[in-house]
C-alpha positions as a Markdown table, in Angstrom:
| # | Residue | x | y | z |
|---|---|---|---|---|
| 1 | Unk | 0.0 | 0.0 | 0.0 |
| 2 | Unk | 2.9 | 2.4 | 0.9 |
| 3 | Unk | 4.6 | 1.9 | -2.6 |
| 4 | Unk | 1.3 | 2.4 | -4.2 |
| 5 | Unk | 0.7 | 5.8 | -2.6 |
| 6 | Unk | 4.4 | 6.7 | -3.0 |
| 7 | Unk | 3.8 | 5.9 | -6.5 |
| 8 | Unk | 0.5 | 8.1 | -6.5 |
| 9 | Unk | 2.4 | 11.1 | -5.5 |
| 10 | Unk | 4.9 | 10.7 | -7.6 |
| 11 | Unk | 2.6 | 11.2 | -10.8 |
| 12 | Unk | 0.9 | 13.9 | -9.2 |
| 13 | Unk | 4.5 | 15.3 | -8.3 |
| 14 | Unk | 4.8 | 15.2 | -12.2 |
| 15 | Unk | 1.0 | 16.1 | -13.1 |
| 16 | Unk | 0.4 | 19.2 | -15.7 |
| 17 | Unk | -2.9 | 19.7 | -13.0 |
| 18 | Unk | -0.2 | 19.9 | -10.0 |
| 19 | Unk | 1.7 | 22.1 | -11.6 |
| 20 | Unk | -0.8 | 24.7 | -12.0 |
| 21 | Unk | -2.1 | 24.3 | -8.7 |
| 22 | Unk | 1.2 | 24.8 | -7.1 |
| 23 | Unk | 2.0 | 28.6 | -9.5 |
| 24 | Unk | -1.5 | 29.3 | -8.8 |
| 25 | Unk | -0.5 | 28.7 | -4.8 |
| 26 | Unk | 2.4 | 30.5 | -5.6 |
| 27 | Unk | 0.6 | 33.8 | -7.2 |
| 28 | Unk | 0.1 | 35.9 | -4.4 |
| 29 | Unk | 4.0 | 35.9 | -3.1 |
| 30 | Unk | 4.5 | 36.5 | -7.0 |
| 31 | Unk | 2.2 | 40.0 | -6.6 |
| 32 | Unk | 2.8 | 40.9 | -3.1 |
| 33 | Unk | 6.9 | 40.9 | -3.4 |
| 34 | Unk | 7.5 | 44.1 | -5.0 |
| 35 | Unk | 5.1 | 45.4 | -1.8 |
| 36 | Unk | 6.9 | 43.4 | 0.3 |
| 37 | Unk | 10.4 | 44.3 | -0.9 |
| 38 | Unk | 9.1 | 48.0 | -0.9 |
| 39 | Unk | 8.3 | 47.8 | 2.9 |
| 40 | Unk | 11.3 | 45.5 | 4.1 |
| 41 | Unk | 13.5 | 47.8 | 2.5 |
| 42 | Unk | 11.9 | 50.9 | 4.0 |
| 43 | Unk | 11.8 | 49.8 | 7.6 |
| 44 | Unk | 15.8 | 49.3 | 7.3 |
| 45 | Unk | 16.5 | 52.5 | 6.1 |
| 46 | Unk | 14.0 | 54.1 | 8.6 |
| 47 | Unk | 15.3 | 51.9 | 11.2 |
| 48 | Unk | 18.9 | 52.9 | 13.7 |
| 49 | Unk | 21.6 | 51.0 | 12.3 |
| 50 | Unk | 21.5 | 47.5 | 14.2 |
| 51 | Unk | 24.6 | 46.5 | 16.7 |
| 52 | Unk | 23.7 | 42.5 | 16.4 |
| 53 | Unk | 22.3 | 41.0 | 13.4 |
| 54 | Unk | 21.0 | 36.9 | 14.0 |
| 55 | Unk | 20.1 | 35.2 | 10.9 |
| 56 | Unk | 17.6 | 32.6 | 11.6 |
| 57 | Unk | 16.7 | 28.9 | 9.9 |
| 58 | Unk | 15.4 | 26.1 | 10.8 |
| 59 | Unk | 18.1 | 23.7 | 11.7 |
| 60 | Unk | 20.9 | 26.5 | 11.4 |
| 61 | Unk | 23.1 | 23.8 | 8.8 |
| 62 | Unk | 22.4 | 25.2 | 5.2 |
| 63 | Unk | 20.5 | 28.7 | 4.5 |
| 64 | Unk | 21.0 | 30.6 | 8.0 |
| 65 | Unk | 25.0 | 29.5 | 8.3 |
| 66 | Unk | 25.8 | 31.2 | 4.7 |
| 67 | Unk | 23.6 | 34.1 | 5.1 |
| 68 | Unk | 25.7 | 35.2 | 7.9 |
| 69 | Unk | 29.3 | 34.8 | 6.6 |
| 70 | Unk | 28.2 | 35.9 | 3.3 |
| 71 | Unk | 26.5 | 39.2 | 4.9 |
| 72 | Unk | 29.3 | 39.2 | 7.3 |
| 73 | Unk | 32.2 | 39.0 | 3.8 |
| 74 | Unk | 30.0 | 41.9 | 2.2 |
| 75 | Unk | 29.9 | 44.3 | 5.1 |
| 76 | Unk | 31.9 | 47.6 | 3.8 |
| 77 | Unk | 34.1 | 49.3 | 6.6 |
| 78 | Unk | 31.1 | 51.7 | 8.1 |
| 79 | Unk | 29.3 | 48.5 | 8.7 |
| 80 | Unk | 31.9 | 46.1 | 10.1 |
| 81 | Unk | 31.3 | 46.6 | 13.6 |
| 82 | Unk | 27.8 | 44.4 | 13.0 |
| 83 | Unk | 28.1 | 41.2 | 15.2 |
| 84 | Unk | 26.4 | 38.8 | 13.1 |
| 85 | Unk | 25.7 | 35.1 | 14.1 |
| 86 | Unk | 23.1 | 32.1 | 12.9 |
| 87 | Unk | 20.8 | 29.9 | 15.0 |
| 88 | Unk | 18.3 | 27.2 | 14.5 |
| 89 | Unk | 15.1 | 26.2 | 15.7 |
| 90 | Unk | 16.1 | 21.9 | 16.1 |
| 91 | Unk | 19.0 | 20.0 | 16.5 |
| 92 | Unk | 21.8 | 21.8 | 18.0 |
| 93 | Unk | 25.6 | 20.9 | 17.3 |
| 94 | Unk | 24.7 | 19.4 | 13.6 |
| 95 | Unk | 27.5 | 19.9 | 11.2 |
| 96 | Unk | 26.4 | 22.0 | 7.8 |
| 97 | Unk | 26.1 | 19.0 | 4.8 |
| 98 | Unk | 28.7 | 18.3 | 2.8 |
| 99 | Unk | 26.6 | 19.5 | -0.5 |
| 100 | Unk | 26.5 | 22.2 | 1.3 |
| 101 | Unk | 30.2 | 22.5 | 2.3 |
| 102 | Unk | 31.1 | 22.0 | -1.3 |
| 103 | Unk | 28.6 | 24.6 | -2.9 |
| 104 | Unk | 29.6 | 27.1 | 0.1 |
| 105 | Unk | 33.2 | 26.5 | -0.6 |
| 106 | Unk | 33.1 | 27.2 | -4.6 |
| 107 | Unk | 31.4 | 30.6 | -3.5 |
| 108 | Unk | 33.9 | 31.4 | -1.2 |
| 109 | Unk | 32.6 | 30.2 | 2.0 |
| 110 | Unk | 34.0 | 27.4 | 4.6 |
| 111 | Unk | 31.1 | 25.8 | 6.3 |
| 112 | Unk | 33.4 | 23.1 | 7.5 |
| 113 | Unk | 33.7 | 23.8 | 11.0 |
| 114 | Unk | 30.4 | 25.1 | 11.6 |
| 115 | Unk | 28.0 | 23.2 | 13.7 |
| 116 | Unk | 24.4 | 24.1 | 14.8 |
| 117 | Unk | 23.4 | 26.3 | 17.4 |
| 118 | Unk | 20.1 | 27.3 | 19.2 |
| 119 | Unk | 18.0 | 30.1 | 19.2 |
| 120 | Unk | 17.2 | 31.5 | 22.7 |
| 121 | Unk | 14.6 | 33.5 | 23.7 |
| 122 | Unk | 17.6 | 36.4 | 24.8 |
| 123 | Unk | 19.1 | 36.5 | 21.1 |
| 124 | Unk | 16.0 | 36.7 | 19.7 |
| 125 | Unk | 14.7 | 39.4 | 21.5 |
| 126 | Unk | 17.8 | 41.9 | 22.3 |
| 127 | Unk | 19.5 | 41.3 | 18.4 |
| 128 | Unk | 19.1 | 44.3 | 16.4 |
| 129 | Unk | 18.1 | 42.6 | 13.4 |
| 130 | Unk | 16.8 | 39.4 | 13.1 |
| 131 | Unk | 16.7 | 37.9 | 9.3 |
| 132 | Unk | 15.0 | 34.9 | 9.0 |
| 133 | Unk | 14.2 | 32.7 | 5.6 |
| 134 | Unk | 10.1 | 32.6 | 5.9 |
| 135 | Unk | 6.8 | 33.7 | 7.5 |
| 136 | Unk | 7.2 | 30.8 | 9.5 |
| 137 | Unk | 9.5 | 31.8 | 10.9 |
| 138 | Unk | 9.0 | 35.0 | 11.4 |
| 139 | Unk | 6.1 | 33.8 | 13.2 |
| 140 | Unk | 8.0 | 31.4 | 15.4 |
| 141 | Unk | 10.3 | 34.3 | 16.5 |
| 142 | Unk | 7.6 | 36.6 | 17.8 |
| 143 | Unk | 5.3 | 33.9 | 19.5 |
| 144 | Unk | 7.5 | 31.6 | 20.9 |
| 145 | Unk | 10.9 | 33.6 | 21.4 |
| 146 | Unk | 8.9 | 36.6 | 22.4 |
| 147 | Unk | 10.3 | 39.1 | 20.1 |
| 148 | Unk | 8.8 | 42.1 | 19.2 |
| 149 | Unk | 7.7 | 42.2 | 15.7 |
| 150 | Unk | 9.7 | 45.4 | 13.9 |
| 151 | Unk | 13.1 | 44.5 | 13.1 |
| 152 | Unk | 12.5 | 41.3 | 11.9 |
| 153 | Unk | 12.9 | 40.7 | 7.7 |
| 154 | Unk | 12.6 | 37.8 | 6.0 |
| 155 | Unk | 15.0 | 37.6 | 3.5 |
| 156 | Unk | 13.6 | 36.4 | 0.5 |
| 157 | Unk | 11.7 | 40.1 | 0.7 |
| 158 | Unk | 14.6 | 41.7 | -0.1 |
| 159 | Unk | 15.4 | 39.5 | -3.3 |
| 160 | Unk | 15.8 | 42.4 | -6.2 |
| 161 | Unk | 14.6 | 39.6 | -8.9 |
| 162 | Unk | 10.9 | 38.4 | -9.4 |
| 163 | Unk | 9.8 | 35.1 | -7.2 |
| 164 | Unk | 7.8 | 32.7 | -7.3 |
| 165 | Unk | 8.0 | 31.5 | -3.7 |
| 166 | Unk | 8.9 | 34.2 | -0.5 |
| 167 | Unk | 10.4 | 31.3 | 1.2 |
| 168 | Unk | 14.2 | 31.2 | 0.8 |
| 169 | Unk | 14.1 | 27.3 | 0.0 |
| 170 | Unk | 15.6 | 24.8 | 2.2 |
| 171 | Unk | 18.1 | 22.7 | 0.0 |
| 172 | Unk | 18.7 | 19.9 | 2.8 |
| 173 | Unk | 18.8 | 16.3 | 1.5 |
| 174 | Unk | 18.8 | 17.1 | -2.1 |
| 175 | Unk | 21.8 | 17.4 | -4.7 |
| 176 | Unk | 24.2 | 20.8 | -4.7 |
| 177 | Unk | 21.8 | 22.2 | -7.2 |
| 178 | Unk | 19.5 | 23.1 | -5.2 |
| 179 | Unk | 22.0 | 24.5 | -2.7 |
| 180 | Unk | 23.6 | 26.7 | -5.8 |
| 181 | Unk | 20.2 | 27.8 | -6.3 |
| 182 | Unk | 19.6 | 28.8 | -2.4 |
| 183 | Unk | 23.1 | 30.3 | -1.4 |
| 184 | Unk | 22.9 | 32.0 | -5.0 |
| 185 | Unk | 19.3 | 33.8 | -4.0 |
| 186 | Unk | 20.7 | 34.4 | -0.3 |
| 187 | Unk | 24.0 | 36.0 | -2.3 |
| 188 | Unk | 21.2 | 38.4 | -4.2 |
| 189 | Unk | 19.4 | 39.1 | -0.8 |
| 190 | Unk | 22.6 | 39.8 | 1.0 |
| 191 | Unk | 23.5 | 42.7 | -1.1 |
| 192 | Unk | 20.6 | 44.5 | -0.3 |
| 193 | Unk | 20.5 | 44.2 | 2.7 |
| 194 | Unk | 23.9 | 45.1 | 3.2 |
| 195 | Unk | 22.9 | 48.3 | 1.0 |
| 196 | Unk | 19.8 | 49.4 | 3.2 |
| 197 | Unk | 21.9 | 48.9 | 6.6 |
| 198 | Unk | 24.3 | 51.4 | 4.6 |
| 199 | Unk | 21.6 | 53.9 | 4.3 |
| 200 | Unk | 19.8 | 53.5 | 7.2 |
| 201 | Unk | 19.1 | 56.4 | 9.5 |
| 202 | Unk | 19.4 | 58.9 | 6.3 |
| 203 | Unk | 16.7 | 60.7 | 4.3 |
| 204 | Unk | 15.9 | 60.0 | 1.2 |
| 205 | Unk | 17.4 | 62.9 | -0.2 |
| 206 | Unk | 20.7 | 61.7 | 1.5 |
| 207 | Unk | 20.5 | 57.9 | 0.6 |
| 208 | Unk | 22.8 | 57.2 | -2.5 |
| 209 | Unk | 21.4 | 58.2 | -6.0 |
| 210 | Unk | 18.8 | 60.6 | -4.7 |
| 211 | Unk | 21.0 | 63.2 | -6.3 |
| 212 | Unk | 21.4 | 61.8 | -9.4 |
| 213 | Unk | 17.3 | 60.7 | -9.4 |
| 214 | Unk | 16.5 | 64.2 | -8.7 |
| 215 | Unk | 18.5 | 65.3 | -11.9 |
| 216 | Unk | 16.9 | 62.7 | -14.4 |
């Protein structure tokens, strides 16, 4: 019986009718991310420039781990005074996978050493920024880590290219595609966040290119 239902799924997976079920489930993060980016990107640059920034998956092995070393490689000199860090949800001292390793390595980043750490309730709430890779999450970090809803982004948000899923995807246990896909759109991500954190606290008619917009 489980073979036959595996075997169900399977042509579903593959279906022309699932599909267009799962772009029509998909349409309203399509729609709402230019919103979305426009609102994430505004609370940063409104916001004080954060001391602590946590980025936040759930196991704290693939998408969190990169996120921070690659934000942390990207910082410029105002910004490298930023303590940045990654935590998880589950599963505390896990090494990162080794398609992950490899995929992180080829981009420039050694995930070798890292292992897993914990989210408490304490970096949650006193980081200045937390960045986290869903609403899920997001969710998670307010009601059960008690923290306060502003300053926490969720990363896909900030992705200057159209989606077709908010949800930074989780590559574990599939082949270093997938991960070149994810670290590629955390890369994207990265960058602007690194690039609203440089303008926050300025006007608009301070924040680079306002000049230049105001003479075209």
């Amino acid at each position: 019986m489980a073979e036959t239902l595996a075997a169900l799924r399977e042509r579903l997976a593959g279906s022309r009718a699932y599909a267009v079920l799962r772009a029509l489930r998909r349409t309203p993060d399509r729609l709402l991310h230019p919103a979305r980016r426009r609102a994430a990107l505004r609370e940063l640059r409104e916001s004080d420039r954060p001391n602590t920034v946590v980025f936040v998956c759930y196991g704290n092995i693939c998408r969190s781990p990169y996120a921070a070393a690659a934000f942390q490689r990207a910082l410029p000199p105002e910004l490298a005074g930023i303590r940045t860090f990654s935590a998880g949800m589950v599963g505390a001292n896990r090494p990162a996978p080794r398609e992950g390793i490899a995929v992180a390595g080829r981009r420039g980043i050694d995930l070798s050493g890292h292992r897993a750490t914990l989210l408490t309730r304490e970096a949650a709430r006193t980081a200045g920024l937390v960045v986290v890779m869903s609403e899920d999450q997001r969710r998670s970090v307010v009601h059960d880590f008690g923290r306060a809803p502003r300053g926490i982004v969720v990363l896909g948000d900030l992705d200057p290219l159209p989606i077709d899923l908010r949800t930074v995807r989780d590559p574990w246990r599939q082949p270093e595609a997938a991960f070149e896909d994810s670290y590629a759109r955390i890369d994207r991500c990265v960058r602007e966040l690194v690039k609203a954190l440089a303008e926050a606290g300025s006007t608009p008619e301070d924040a680079p290119g306002a000049a230049a917009a105001g003479r075209a």
